[in-house]
N, C-alpha and C positions, 0 to 999 in steps of 0.2 A: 957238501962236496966230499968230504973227509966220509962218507957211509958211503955214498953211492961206486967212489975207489975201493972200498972196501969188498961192495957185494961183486962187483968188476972184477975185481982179483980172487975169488973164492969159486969162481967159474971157468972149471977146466975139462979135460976133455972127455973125462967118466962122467960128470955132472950135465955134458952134451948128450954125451952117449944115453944117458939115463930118463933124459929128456925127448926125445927123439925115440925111444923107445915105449915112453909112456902114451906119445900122440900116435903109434901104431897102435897100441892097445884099444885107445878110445875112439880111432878115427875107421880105425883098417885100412890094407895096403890099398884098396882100391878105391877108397875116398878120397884120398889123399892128393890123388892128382886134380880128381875136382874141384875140389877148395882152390890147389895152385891156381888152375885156369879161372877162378870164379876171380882169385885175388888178382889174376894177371891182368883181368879185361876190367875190373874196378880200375885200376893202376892207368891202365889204359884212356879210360874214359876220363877221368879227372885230368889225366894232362891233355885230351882232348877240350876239355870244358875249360883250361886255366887260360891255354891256347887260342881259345877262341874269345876269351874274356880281355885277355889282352889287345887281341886283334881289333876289338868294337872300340876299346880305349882308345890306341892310337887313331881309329879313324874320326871317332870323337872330337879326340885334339885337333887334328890336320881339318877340321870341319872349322871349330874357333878358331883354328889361327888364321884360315882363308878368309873369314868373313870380317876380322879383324884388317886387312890387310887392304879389305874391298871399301 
């Protein structure tokens, strides 16, 4: 725990800056938003897919508890 504070607090706003300017180098300005968009509809889809994982559960359960009941 004591390292992971450590490298936490050694990260400031030139070490952003620096950073952020290194992913312009390697990416260019107009990659950049593609990747966003690639990561946004990943991000998208996985809470679409947890969403609907949940949904088949609950109806799972509500399935045993009826027949339980019958």
């Amino acid at each position: 725990m004591n390292a992971l504070h450590f490298f936490l607090g050694m990260v400031g706003t030139w070490q952003i800056i620096l950073i952020v300017a290194i992913i312009l180098l390697l990416f260019g300005g107009k990659k950049i938003p593609e990747l966003m968009k690639g990561l946004g509809s990943g991000i998208k889809e996985f809470k679409d897919a947890t969403k609907e994982e949940n949904a088949q559960q609950v109806t799972k359960k509500e399935t045993k508890e009826d027949s339980k009941t019958e």
